[in-house]
N, CA, C and O atoms as a GROMACS GRO file, in nm:
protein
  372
    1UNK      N    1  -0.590  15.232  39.703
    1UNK     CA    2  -0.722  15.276  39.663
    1UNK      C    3  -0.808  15.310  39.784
    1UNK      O    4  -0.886  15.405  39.776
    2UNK      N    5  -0.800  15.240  39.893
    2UNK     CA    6  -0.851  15.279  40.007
    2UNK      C    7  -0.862  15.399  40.053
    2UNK      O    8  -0.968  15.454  40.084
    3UNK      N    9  -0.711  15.461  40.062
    3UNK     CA   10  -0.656  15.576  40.094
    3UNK      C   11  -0.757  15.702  40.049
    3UNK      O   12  -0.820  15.783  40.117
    4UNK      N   13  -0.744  15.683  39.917
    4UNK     CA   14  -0.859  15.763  39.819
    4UNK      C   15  -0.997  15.771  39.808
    4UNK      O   16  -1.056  15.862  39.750
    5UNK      N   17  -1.075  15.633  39.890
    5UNK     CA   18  -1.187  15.652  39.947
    5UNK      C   19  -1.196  15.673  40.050
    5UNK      O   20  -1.314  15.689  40.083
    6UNK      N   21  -1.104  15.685  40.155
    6UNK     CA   22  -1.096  15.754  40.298
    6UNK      C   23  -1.113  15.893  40.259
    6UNK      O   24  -1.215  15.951  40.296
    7UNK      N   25  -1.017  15.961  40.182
    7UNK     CA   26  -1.001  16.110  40.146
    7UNK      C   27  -1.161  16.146  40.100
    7UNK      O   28  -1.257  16.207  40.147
    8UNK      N   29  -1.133  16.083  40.001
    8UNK     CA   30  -1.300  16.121  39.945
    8UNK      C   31  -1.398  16.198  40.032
    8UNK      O   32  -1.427  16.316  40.047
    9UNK      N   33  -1.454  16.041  40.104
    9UNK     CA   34  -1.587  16.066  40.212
    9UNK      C   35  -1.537  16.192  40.304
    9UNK      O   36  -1.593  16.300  40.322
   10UNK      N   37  -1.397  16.136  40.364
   10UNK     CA   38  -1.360  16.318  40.431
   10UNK      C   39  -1.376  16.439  40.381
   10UNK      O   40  -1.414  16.525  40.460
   11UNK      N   41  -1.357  16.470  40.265
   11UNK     CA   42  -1.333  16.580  40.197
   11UNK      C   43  -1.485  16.610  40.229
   11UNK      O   44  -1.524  16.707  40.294
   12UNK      N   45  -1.595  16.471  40.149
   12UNK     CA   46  -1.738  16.538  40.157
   12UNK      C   47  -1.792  16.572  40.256
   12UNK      O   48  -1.837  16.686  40.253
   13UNK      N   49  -1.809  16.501  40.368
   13UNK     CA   50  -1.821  16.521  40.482
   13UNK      C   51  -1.819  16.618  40.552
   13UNK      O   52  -1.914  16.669  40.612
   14UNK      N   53  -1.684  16.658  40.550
   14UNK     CA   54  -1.637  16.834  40.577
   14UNK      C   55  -1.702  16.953  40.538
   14UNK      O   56  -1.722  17.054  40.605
   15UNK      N   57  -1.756  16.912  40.337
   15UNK     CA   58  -1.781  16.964  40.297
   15UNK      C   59  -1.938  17.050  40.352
   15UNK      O   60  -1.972  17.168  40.342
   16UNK      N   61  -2.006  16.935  40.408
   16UNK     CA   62  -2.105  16.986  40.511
   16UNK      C   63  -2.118  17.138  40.538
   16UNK      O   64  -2.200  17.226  40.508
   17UNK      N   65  -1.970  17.130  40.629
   17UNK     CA   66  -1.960  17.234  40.648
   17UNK      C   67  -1.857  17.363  40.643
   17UNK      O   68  -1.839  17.443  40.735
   18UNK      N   69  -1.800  17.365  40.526
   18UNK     CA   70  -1.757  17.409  40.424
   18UNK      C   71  -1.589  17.401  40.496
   18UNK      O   72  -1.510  17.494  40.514
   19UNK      N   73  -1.574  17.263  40.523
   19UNK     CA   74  -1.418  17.294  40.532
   19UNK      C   75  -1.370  17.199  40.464
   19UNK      O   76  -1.287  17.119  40.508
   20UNK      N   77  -1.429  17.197  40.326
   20UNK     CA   78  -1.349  17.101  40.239
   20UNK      C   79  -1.166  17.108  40.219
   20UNK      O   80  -1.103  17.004  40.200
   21UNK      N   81  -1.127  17.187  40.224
   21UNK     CA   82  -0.999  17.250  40.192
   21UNK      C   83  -0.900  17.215  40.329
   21UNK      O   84  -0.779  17.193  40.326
   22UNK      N   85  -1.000  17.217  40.465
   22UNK     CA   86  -0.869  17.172  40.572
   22UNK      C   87  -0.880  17.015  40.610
   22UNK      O   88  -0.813  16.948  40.689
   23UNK      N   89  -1.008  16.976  40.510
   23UNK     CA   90  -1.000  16.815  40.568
   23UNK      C   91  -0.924  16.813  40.455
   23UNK      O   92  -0.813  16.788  40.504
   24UNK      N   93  -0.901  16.825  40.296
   24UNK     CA   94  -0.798  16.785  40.218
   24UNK      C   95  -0.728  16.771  40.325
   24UNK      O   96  -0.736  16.673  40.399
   25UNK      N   97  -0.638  16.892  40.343
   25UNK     CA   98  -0.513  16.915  40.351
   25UNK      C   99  -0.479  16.829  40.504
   25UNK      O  100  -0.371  16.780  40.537
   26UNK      N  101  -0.612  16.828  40.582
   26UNK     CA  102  -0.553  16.723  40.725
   26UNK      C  103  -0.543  16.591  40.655
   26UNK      O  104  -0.451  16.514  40.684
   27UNK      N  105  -0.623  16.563  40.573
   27UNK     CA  106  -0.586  16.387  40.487
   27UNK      C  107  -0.480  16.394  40.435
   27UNK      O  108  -0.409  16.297  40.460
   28UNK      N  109  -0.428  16.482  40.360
   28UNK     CA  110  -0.302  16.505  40.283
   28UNK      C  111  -0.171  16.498  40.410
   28UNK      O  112  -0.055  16.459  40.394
   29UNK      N  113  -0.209  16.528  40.484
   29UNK     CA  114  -0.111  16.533  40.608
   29UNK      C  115  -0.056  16.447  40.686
   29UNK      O  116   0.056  16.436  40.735
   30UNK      N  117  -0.221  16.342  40.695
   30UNK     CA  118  -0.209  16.216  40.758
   30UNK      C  119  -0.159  16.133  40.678
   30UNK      O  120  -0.067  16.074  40.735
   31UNK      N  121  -0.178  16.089  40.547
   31UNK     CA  122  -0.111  16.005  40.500
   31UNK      C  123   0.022  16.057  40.467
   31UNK      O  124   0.102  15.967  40.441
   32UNK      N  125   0.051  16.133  40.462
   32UNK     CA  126   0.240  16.184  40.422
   32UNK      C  127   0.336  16.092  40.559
   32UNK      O  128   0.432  16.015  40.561
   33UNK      N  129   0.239  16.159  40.666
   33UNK     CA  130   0.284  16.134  40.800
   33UNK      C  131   0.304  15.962  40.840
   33UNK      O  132   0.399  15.912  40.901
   34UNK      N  133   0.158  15.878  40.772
   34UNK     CA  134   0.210  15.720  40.760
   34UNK      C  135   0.257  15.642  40.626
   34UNK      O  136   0.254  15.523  40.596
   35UNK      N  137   0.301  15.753  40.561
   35UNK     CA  138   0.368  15.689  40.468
   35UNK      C  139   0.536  15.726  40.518
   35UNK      O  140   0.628  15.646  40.502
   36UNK      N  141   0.543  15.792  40.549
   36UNK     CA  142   0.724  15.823  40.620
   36UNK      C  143   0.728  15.709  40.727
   36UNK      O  144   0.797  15.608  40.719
   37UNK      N  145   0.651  15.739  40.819
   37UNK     CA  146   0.626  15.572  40.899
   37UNK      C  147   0.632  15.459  40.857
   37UNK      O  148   0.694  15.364  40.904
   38UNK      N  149   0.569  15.463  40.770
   38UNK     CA  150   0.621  15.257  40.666
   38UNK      C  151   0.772  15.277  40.578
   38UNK      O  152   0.834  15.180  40.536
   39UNK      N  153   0.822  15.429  40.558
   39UNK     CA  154   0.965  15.446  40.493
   39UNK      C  155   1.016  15.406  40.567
   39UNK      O  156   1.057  15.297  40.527
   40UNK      N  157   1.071  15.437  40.748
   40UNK     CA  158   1.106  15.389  40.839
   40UNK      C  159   1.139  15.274  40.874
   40UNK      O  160   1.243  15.232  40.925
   41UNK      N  161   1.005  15.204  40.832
   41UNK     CA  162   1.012  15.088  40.834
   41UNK      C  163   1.092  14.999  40.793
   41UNK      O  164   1.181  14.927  40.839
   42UNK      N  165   1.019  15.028  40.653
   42UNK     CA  166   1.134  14.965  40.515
   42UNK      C  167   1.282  14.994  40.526
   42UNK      O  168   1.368  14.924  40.473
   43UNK      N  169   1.305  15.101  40.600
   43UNK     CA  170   1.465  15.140  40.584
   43UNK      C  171   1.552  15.047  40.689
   43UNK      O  172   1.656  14.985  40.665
   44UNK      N  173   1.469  15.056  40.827
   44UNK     CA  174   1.470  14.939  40.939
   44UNK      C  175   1.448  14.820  40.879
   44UNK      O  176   1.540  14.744  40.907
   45UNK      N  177   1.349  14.759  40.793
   45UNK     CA  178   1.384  14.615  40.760
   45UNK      C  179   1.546  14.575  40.632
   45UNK      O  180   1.605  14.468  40.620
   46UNK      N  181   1.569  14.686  40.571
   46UNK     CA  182   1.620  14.638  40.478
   46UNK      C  183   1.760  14.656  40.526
   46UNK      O  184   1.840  14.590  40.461
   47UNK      N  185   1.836  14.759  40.666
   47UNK     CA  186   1.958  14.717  40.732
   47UNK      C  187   1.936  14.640  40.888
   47UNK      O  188   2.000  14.664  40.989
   48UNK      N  189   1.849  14.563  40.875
   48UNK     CA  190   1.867  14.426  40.956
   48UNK      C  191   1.917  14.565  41.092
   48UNK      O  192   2.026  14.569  41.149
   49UNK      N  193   1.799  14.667  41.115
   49UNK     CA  194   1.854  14.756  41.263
   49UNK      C  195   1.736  14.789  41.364
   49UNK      O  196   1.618  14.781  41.330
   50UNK      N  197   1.766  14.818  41.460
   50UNK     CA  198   1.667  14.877  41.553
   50UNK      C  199   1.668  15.043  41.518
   50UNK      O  200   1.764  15.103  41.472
   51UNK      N  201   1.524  15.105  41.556
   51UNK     CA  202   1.552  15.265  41.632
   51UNK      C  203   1.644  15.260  41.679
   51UNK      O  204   1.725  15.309  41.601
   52UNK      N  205   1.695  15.225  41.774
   52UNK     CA  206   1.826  15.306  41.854
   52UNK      C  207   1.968  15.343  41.704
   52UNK      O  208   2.065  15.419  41.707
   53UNK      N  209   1.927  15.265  41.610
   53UNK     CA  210   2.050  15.261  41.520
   53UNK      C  211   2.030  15.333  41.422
   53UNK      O  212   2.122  15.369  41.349
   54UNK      N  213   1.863  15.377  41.397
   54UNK     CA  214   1.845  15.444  41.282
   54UNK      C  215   1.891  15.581  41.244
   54UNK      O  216   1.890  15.635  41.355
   55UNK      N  217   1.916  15.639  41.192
   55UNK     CA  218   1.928  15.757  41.200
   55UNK      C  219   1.839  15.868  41.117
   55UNK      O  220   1.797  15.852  41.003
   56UNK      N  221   1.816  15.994  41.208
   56UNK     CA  222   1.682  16.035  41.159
   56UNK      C  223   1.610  16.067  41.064
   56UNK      O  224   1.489  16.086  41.052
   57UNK      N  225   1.750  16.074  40.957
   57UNK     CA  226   1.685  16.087  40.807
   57UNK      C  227   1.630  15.974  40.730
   57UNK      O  228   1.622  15.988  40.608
   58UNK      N  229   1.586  15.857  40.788
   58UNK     CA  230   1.631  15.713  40.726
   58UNK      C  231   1.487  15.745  40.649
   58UNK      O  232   1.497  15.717  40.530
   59UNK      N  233   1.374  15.790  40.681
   59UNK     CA  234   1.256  15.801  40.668
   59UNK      C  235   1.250  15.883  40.508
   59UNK      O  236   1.171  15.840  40.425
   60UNK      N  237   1.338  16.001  40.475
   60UNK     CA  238   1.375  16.055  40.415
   60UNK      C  239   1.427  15.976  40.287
   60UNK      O  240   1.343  15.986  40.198
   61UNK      N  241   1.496  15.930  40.264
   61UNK     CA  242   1.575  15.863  40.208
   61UNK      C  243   1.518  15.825  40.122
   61UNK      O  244   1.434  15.749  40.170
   62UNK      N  245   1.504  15.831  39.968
   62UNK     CA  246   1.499  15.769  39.811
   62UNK      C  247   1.487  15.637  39.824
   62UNK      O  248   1.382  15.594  39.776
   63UNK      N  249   1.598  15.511  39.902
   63UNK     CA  250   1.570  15.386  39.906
   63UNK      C  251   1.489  15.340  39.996
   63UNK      O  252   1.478  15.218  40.001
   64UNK      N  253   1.400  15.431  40.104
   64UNK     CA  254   1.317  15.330  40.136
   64UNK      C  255   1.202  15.380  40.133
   64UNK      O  256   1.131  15.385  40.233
   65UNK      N  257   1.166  15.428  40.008
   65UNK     CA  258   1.005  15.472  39.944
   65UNK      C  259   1.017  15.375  39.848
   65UNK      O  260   1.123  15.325  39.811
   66UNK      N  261   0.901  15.349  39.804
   66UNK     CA  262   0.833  15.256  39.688
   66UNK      C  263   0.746  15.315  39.611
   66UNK      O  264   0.673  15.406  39.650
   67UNK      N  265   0.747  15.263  39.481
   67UNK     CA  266   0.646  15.362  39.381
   67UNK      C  267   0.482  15.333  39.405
   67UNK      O  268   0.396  15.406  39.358
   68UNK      N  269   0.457  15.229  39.475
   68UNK     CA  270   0.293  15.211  39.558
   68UNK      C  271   0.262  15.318  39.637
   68UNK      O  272   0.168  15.397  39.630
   69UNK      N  273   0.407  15.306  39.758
   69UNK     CA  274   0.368  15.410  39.835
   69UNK      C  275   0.364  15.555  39.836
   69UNK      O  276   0.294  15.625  39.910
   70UNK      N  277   0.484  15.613  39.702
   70UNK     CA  278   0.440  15.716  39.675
   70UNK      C  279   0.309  15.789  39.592
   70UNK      O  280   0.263  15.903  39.585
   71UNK      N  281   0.270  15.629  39.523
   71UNK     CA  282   0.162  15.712  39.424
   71UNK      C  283   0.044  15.688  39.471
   71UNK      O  284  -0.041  15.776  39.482
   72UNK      N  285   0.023  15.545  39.509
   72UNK     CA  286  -0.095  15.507  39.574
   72UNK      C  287  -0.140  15.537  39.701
   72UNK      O  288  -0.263  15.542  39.714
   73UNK      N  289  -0.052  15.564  39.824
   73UNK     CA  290  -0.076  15.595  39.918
   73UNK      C  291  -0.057  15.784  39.946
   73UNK      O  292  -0.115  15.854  40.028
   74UNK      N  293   0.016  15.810  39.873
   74UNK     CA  294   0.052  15.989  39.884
   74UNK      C  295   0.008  16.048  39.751
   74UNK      O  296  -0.085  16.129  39.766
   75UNK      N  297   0.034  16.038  39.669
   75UNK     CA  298   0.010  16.161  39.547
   75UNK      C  299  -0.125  16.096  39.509
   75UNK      O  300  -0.180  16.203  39.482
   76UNK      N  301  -0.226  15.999  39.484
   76UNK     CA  302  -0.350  15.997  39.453
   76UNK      C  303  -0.451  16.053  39.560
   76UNK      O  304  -0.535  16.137  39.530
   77UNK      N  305  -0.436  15.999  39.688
   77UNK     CA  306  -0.527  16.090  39.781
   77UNK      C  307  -0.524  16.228  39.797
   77UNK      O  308  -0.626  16.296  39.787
   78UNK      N  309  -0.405  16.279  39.823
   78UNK     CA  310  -0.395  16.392  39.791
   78UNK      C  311  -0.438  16.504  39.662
   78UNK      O  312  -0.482  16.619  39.670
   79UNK      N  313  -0.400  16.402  39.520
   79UNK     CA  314  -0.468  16.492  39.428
   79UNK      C  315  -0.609  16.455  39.460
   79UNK      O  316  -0.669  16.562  39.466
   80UNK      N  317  -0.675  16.378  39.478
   80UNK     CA  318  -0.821  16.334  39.476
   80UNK      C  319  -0.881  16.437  39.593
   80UNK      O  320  -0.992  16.489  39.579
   81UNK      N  321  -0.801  16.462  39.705
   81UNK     CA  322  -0.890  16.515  39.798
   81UNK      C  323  -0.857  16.704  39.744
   81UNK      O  324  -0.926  16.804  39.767
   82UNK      N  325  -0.744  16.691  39.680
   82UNK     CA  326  -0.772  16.864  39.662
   82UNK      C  327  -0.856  16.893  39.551
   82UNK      O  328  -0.924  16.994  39.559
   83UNK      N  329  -0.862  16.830  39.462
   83UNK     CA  330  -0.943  16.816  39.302
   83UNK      C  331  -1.115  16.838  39.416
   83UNK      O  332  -1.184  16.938  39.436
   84UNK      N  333  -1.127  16.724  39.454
   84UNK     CA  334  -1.303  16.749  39.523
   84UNK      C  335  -1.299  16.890  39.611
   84UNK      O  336  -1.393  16.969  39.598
   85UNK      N  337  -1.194  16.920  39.696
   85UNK     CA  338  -1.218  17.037  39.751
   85UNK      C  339  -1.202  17.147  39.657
   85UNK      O  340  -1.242  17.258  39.693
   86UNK      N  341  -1.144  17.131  39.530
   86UNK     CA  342  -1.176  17.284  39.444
   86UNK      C  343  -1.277  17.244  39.373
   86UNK      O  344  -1.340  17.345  39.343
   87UNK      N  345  -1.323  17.156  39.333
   87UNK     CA  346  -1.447  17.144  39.294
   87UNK      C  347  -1.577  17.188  39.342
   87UNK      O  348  -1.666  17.249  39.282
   88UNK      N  349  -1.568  17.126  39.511
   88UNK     CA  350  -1.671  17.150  39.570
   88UNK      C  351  -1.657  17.318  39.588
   88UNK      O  352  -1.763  17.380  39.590
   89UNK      N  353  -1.526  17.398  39.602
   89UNK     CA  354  -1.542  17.533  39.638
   89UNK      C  355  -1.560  17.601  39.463
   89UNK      O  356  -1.578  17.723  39.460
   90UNK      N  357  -1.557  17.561  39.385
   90UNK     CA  358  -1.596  17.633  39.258
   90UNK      C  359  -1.770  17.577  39.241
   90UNK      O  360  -1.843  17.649  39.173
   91UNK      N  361  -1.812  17.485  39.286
   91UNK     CA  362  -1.976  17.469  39.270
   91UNK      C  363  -2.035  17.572  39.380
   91UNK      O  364  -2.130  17.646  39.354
   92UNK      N  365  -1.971  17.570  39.508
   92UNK     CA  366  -2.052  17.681  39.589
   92UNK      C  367  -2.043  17.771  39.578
   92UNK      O  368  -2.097  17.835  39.668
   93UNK      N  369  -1.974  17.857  39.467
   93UNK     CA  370  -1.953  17.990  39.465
   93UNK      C  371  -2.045  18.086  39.372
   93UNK      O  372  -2.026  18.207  39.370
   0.00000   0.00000   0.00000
């Protein structure tokens, strides 16, 4: 839920000055980017390995996403911050 009030205030913020649409999409970016980072993670905790052993798709991988982290941390901020940026660009028009 955090995630989604981070996006939020960004989106408005931006909106200032009318770049609602690239702060979405830089929020949308940033969290994709630390949510593959905690996949990593998870993929590293769950074969007991270091980086040197991982291999580079591990991040990738179906088993080490979680349905929190895909919905709560990636697909709600993201819809939330593009929903306010077409919003906000269909009220200014």
């Amino acid at each position: 839920m955090n995630h989604s009030i981070i996006t939020l205030a960004a989106v408005l913020a931006a909106s200032l000055f009318g770049w609602q649409w690239q702060a979405a999409l830089a929020m949308a970016a940033f969290w994709a980017g630390r949510e593959h980072a905690q996949a990593e993670y998870r993929w590293l905790t769950a074969n007991k390995a270091n980086r040197s052993r991982m291999p580079w798709q591990a991040g990738f991988l179906p088993e080490s996403w979680n349905r929190d982290g895909l919905v709560n941390d990636l697909l709600l901020p993201g819809a939330i911050g593009g929903a306010i940026a077409w919003a906000l660009a269909l009220w200014s028009a």
